[in-house]
SESEPA-862009 format. One record per residue (C-alpha): residue number from 1; x, y, z. Coordinates in pm, whole numbers, padded with zeros to 5 digits, always signed. Layout:
     i       px       py       pz
   NUM        X        Y        Z
...
***
This chain:
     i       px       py       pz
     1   +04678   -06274   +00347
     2   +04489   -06272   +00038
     3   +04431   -06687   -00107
     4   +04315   -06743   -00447
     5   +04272   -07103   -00594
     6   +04246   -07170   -00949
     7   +04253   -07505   -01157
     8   +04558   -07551   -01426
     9   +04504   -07781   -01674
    10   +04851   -07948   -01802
    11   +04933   -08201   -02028
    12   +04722   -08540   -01962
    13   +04424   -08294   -01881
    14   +04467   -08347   -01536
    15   +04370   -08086   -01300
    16   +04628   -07895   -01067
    17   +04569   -07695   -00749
    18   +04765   -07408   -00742
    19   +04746   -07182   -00435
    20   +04851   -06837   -00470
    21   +04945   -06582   -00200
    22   +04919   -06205   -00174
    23   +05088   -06008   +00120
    24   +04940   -05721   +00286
    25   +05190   -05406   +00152
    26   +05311   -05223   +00495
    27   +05343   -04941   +00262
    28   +05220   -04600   +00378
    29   +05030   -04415   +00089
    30   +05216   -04138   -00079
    31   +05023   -03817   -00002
    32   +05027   -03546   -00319
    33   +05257   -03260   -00236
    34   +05053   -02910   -00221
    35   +05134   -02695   -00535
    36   +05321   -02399   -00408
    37   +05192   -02076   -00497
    38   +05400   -01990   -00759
    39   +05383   -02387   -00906
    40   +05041   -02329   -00926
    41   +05063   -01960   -01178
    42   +05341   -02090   -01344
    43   +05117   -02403   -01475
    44   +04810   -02126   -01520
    45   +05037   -01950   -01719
    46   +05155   -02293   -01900
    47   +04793   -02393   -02028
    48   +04713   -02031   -02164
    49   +05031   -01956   -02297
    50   +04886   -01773   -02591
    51   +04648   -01523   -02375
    52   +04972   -01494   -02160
    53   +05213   -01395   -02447
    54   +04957   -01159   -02576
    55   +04888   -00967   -02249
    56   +05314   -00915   -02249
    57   +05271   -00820   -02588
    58   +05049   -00555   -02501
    59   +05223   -00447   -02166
    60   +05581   -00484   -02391
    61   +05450   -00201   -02681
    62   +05337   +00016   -02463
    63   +05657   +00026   -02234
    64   +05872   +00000   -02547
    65   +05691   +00279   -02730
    66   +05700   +00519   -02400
    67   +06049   +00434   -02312
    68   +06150   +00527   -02718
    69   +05969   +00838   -02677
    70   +06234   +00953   -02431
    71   +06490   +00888   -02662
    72   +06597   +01174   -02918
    73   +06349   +01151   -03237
    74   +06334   +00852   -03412
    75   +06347   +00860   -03791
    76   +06013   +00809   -03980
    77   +06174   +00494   -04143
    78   +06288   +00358   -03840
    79   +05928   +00373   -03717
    80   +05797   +00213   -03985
    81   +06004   -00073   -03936
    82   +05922   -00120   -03623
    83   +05511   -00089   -03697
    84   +05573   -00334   -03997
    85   +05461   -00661   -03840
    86   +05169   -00492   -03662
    87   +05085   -00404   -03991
    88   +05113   -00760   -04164
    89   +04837   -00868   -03842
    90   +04626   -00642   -03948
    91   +04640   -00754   -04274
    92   +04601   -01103   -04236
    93   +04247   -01059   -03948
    94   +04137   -00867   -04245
    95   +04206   -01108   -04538
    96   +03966   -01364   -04288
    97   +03690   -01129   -04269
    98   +03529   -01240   -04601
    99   +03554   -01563   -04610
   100   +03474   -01577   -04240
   101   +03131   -01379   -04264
   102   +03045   -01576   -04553
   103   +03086   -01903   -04407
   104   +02973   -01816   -04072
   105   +02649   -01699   -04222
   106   +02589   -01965   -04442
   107   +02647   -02274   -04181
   108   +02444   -02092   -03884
   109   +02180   -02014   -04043
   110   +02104   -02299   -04256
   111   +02105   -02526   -03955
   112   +01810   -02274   -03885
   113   +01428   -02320   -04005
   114   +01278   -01976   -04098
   115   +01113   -01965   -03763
   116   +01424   -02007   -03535
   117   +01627   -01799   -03706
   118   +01365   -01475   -03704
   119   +01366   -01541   -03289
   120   +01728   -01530   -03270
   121   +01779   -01210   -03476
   122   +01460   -01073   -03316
   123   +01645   -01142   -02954
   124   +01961   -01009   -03069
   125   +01852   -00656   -03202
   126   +01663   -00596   -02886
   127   +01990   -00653   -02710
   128   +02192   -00474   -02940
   129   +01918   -00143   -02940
   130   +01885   -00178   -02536
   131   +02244   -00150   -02472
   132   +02337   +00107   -02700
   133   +02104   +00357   -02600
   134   +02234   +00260   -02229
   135   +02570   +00367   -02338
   136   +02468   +00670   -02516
   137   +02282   +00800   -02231
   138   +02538   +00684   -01983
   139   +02830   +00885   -02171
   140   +02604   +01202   -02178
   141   +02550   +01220   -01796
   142   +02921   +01139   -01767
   143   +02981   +01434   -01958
   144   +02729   +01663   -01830
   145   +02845   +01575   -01461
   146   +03222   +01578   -01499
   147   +03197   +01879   -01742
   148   +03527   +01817   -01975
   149   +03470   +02105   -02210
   150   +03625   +02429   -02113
   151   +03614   +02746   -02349
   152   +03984   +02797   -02272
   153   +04069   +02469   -02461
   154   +03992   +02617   -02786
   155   +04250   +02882   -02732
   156   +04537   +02659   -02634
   157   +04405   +02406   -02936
   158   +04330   +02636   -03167
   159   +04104   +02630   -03469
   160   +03973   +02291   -03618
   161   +04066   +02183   -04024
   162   +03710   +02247   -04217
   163   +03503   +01950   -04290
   164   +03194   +01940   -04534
   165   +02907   +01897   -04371
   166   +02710   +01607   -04402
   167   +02323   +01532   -04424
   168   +02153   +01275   -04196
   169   +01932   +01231   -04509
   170   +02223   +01123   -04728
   171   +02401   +00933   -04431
   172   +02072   +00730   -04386
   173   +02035   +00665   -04761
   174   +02336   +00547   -04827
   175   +02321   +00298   -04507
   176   +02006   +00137   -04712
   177   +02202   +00175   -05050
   178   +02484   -00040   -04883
   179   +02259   -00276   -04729
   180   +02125   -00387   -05128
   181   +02482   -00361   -05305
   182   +02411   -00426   -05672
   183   +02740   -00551   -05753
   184   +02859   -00847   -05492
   185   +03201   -00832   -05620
   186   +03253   -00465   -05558
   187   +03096   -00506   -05267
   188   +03371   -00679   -05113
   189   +03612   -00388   -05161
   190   +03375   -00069   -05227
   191   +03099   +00112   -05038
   192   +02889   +00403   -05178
   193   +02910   +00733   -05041
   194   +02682   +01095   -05146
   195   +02940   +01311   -05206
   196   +02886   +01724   -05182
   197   +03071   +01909   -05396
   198   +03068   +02276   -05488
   199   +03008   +02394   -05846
   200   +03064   +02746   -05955
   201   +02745   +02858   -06094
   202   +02723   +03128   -06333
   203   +02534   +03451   -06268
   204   +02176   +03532   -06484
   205   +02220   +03897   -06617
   206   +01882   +04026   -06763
   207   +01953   +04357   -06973
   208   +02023   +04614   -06766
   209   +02266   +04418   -06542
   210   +02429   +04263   -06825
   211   +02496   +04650   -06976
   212   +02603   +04799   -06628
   213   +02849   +04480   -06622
   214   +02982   +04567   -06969
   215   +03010   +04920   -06872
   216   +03155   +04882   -06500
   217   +03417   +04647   -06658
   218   +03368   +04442   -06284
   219   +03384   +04119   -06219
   220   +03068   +03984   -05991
   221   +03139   +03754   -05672
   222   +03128   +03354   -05773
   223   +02836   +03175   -05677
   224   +02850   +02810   -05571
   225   +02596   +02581   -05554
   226   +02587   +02207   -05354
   227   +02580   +01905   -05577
   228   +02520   +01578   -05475
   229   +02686   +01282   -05652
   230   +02724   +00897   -05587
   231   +03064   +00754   -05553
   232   +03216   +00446   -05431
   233   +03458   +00422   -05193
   234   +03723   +00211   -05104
   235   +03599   -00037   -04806
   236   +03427   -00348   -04775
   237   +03049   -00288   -04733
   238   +02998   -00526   -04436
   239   +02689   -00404   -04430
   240   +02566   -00582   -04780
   241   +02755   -00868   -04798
   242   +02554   -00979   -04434
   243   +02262   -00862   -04579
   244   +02275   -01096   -04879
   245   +02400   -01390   -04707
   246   +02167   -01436   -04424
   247   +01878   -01422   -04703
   248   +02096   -01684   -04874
   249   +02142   -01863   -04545
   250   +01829   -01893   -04486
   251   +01717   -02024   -04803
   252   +01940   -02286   -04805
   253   +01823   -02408   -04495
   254   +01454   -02445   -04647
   255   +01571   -02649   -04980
   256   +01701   -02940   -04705
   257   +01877   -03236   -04859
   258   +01913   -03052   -05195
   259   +02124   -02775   -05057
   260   +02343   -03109   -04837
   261   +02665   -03052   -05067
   262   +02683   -02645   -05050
   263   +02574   -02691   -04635
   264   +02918   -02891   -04640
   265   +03108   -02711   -04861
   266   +03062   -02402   -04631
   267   +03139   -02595   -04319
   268   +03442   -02737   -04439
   269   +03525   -02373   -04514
   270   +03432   -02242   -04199
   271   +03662   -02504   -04077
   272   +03970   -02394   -04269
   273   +03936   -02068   -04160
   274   +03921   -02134   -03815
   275   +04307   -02336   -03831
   276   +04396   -02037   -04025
   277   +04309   -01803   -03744
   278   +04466   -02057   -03483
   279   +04779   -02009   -03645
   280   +04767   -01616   -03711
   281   +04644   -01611   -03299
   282   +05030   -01738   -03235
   283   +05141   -01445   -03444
   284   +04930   -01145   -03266
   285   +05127   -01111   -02930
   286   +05468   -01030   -03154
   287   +05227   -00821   -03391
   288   +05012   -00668   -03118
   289   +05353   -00532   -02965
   290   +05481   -00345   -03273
   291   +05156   -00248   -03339
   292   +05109   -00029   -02988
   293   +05488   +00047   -03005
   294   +05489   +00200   -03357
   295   +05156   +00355   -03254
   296   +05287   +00544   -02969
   297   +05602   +00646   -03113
   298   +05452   +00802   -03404
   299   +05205   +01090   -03243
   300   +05388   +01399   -03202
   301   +05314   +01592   -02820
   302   +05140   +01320   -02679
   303   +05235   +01482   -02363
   304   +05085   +01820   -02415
   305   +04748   +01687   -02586
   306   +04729   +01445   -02302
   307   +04775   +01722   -02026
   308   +04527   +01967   -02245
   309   +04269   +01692   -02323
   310   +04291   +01507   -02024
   311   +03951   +01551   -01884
   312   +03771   +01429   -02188
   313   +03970   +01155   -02203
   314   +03934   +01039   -01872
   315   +03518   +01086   -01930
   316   +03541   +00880   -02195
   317   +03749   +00526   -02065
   318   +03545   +00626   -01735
   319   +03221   +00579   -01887
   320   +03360   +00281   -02100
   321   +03424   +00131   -01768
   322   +03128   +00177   -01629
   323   +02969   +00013   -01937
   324   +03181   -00251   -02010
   325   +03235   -00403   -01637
   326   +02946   -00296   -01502
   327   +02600   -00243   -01666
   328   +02716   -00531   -01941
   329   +02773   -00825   -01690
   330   +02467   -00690   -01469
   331   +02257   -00742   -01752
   332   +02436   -01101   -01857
   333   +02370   -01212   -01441
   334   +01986   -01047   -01482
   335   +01926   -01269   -01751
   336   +02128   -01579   -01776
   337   +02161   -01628   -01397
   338   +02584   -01707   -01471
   339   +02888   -01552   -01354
   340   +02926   -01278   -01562
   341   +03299   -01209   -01487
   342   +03413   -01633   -01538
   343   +03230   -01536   -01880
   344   +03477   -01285   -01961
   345   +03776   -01487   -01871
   346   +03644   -01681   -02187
   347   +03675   -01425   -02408
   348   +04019   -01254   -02281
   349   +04173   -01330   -02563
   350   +03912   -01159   -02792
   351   +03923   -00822   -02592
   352   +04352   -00814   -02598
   353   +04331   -00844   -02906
   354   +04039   -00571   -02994
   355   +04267   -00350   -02739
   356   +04567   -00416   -02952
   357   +04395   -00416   -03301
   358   +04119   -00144   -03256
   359   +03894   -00324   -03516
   360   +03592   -00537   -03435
   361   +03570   -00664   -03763
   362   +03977   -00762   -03728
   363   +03915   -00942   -03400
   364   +03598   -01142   -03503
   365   +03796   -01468   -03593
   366   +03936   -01478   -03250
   367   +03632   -01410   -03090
   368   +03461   -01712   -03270
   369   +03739   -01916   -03132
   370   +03708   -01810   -02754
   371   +03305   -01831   -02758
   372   +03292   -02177   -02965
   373   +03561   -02371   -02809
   374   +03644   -02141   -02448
   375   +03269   -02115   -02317
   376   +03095   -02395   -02553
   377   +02867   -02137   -02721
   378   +02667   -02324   -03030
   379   +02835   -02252   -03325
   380   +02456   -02141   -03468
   381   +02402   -01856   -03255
   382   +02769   -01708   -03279
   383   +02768   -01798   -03709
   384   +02501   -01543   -03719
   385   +02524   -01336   -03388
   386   +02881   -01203   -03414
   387   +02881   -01095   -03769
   388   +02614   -00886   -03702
   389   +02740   -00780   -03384
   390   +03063   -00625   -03522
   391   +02856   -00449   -03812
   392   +02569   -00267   -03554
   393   +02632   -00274   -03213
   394   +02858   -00048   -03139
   395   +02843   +00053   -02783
   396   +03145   +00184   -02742
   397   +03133   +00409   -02979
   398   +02771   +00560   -02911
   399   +02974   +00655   -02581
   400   +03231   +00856   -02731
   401   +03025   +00997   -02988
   402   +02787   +01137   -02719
   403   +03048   +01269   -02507
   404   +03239   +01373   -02759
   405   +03010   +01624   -02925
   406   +02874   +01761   -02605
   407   +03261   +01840   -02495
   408   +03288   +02031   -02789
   409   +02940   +02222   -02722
   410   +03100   +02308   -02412
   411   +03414   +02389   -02610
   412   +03272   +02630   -02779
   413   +03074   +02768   -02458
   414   +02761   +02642   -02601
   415   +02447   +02576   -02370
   416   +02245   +02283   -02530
   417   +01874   +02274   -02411
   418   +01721   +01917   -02310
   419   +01590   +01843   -02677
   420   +01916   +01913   -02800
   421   +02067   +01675   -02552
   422   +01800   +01394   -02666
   423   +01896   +01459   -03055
   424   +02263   +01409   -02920
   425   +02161   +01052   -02756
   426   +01960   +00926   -03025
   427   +02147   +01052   -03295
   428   +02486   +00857   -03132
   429   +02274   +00570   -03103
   430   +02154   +00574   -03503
   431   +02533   +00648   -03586
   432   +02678   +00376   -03426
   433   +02461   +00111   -03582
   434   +02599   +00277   -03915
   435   +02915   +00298   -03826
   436   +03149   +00019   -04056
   437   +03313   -00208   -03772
   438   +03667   -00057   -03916
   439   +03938   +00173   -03732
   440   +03786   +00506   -03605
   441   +03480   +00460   -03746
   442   +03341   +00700   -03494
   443   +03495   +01033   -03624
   444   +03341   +00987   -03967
   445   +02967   +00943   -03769
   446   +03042   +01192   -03533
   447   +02993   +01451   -03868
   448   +02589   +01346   -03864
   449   +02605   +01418   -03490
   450   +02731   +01762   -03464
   451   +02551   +01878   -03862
   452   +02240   +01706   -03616
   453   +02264   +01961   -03323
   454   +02420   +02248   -03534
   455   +02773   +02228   -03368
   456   +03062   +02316   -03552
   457   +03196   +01998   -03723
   458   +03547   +02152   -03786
   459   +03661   +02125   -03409
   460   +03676   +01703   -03455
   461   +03968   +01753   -03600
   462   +04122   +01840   -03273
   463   +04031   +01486   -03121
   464   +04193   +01262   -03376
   465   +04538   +01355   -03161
   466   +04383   +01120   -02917
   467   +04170   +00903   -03082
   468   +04437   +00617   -03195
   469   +04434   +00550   -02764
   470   +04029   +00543   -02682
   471   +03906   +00395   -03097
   472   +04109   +00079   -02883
   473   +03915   +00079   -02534
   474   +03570   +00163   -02731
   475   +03652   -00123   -03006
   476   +03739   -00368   -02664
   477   +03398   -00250   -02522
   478   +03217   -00315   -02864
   479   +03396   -00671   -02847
   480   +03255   -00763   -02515
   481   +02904   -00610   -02573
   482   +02874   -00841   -02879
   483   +03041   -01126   -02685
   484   +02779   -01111   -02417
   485   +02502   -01096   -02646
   486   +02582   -01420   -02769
   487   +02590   -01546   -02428
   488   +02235   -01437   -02361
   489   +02112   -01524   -02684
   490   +02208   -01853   -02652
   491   +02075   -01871   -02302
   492   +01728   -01784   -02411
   493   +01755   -01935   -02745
   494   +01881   -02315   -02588
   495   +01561   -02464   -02543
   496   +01472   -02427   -02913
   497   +01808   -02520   -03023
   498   +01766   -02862   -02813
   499   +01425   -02954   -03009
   500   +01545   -02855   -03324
   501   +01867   -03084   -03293
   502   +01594   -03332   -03130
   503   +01363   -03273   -03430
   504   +01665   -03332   -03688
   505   +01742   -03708   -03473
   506   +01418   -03788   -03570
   507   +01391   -03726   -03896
   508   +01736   -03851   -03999
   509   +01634   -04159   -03798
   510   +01368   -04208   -04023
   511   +01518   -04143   -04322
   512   +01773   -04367   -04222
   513   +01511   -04642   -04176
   514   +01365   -04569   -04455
   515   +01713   -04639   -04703
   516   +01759   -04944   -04476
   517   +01409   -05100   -04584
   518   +01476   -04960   -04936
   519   +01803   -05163   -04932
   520   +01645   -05465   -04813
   521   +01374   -05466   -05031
   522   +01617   -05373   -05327
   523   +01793   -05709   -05243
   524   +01528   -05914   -05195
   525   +01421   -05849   -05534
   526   +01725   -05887   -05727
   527   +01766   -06242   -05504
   528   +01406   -06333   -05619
   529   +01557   -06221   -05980
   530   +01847   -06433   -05959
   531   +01648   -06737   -05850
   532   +01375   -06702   -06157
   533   +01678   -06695   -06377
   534   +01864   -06986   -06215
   535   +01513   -07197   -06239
   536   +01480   -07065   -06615
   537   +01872   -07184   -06714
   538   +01831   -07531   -06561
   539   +01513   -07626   -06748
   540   +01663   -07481   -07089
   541   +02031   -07643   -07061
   542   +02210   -08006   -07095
   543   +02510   -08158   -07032
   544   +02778   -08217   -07294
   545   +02991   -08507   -07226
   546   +02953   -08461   -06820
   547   +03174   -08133   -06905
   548   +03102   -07873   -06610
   549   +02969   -07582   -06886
   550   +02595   -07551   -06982
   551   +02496   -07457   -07319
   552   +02139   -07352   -07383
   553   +01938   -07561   -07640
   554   +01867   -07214   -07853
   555   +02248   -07174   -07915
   556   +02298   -07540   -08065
   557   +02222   -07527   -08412
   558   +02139   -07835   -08594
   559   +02240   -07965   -08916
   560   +02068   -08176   -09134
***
């Protein structure tokens, strides 16, 4: 028995004693019942109910688009219809790119002196350049050791659609052309291109010739000659529009206080776009579904291109394997000492939705979201990290470039000698970084491959039958590559980040001291103002019948 005495003070002010009891509860506690096992997923499944619906999404379109295949053949319109929501997704990740990359930019790096920010993108292209030549050599021993290619393919596949040829010079021009757009408008819809085009050129007859010609009444063979021209495509050059903005990122960051009204203005942006892509995520699992469904529904003999290229497919999402769940988290664990694989719970989301969407650039909203708010990634490194991520590292597709123009060497029953094979890494490599982060990207760069080596380029046209299936694991791979590299360049970029943010505390501490004093001394002065004038009014004033107004001796006139 507990006792507790306490004084109540009623009416007369006289004290009270009041003694108040507590019992001992006989009570047992109640013990919390264990979860059962299903109790336990069900709730899992309750707190990520959007990474649940989408992974149903994606397991729903692919069973609805097989099980549709078996039925007798569906109407073009019909597919359509079903593909039209995947289609309105894909429109609306792409209507966030812009504003996204602009803002992203903008905010990171102006947070940034000129100093951190060269250490961060110094740290992220040696990631980015490490790990795609990793998966460019990894997908040529894969195809070298499994040996896909067989010379009796190209009977049962026939011959290839021609395909102009295309020069690494012009390829590597145009990537700098891009990267120093001269219109930033078009650049938001247009890239430029060098286009090849034949031109009929007319034969030089000198005397003789021309008489023989008159005579012979015969018509010489046409000669054609390459021109090169400069055209724009349709496409948003990426590739520019990051370009400019991280030089305007940066200096906005070195104006300071003067630049304090764009620096929010772009946040606040950033910020809108980010509840825009919260409420487009709860759209993507319906979306994602059509999307695969229509998808698989519309390619004509999947079986027999599946059975025929089966072997290079299975190189390819081998090797992807290999790179994505292997080499990448050995070389997250090698460096930020963190369980690679809890990382890429984080970013689940982001890689169902790059296997859905095949676009890195279309997923990039979502994988702001997962690193930012999933695995507490500073909103700094991903602004400028990711954006660059989905423009040059493509590891994925250095993969399938490699293997896929070696399979085609062996195709063709070509031997390819070891320099050859080095041309083919390097060249996949230098490709993918110019690849635009858009839906198979990877045939149009797998043209400077193959022109490269000296392999015929009109055989790719056999692999598009199966490209719609591996442009989505290669565009999940590129995903996770870039996701991880903002992992590790956080890790080794923290300790800066800390004393910069400490640095910034100090200085808005003093400036904040500073306005203080500036206030105080701004008031003290008007006070000592107010007094002077006070004094000066009561030496120059009377009183006028003891009425409670003062009139100042050089208003009165005075009549005589």
């Amino acid at each position: 028995t507990l006792r507790h005495t306490d004084h109540l003070f009623i009416s007369g002010n006289m004290p009270k004693h009041v003694e108040v009891r507590v019992h001992e509860s006989h009570l047992e506690p109640i013990e919390a019942r264990p979860n059962s096992k299903w109790g336990t997923i069900c709730q899992k499944m309750r707190k990520n109910l959007l990474l649940t619906l989408t992974v149903m999404g994606v397991i729903l379109g692919a069973v609805s688009g097989m099980l549709l295949r078996v039925a007798s053949p569906i109407d073009d319109n019909i597919v359509m219809v079903i593909a039209f929501p995947g289609d309105i997704l894909m429109r609306m990740l792409k209507m966030l790119i812009l504003p996204l990359i602009i803002s992203s930019l903008i905010t990171g790096l102006s947070g940034l002196d000129a100093k951190s920010s060269g250490r961060l993108g110094s740290r992220a292209m040696i990631y980015y350049m490490t790990t795609t030549i990793i998966a460019a050599v990894l997908g040529v021993i894969l195809v070298l050791l499994i040996h896909p290619g067989n010379p009796k393919l190209k009977e049962n596949l026939g011959e290839g659609a021609e395909n102009d040829e295309v020069s690494s010079l012009d390829a590597f021009f145009d990537l700098i052309r891009n990267l120093f757009p001269e219109n930033l408008v078009q650049a938001c819809f247009q890239q430029i291109q060098t286009v090849v085009k034949k031109v009929e050129v007319q034969p030089d007859f000198d005397d003789t010739n021309s008489t023989d010609y008159l005579s012979n009444a015969t018509k010489p063979p046409p000669i054609f000659k390459d021109k090169k021209s400069l055209q724009f495509k349709s496409g948003m050059n990426v590739l520019g529009l990051i370009g400019f903005f991280i030089a305007f990122g940066i200096c906005m960051g070195k104006m300071g206080e003067k630049a304090r009204l764009m620096i929010d203005f772009f946040s606040i942006l950033n910020e809108i776009v980010m509840k825009l892509v919260i409420m487009i995520m709860w759209y993507s699992p319906f979306g994602i579904a059509c999307l695969i469904c229509g998808k698989i529904i519309s390619i004509k003999d999947l079986e027999v291109v599946a059975r025929q290229l089966g072997m290079y497919m299975l190189t390819v999402i081998i090797g992807l394997i290999i790179h994505g769940a292997i080499f990448l988290p050995c070389i997250y664990f090698a460096i930020v000492r963190k369980n690679p694989f809890s990382f890429f719970m984080g970013i689940f989301q982001a890689w169902i939705t790059a296997l859905g969407t095949a676009s890195s650039a279309g997923t990039l909203p979502v994988t702001f979201r997962c690193l930012e708010e999933n695995l507490g990634i500073d909103k700094r490194v991903t602004r400028f990290v990711l954006p660059v991520g989905a423009t040059i590292n493509m590891d994925g597709t250095a993969l399938y470039e490699a293997v896929a123009a070696i399979f085609i060497a062996q195709m063709n029953g070509i031997d390819l000698d070891p320099g050859q094979i080095i041309t083919v890494s390097l060249t996949a490599t230098l490709a993918s970084v110019g690849a635009a982060s858009i839906p198979s990207a990877g045939l149009v760069t797998m043209l400077l491959i193959l022109t490269a080596v000296g392999l015929p380029t009109q055989d790719i046209s056999l692999l598009v039958a199966v490209d719609w299936l591996l442009d989505r694991f290669r565009t999940s791979v590129n995903v996770v590559g870039d996701s991880y590299g903002a992992g590790i360049v956080y890790h080794l970029s923290k300790a800066e980040l800390d004393a910069l943010d400490a640095q910034h505390a100090k200085s808005d501490d003093i400036e904040m001291m500073t306005k203080t004093q500036s206030y105080y001394d701004d008031l003290k002065n008007h006070h000592e103002n107010n007094s002077n004038q006070c004094v000066y009014a009561a030496q120059n004033s009377v009183l006028l019948d003891d009425c409670k107004v003062q009139v100042t001796l050089k208003d009165v006139e005075t009549s005589t």
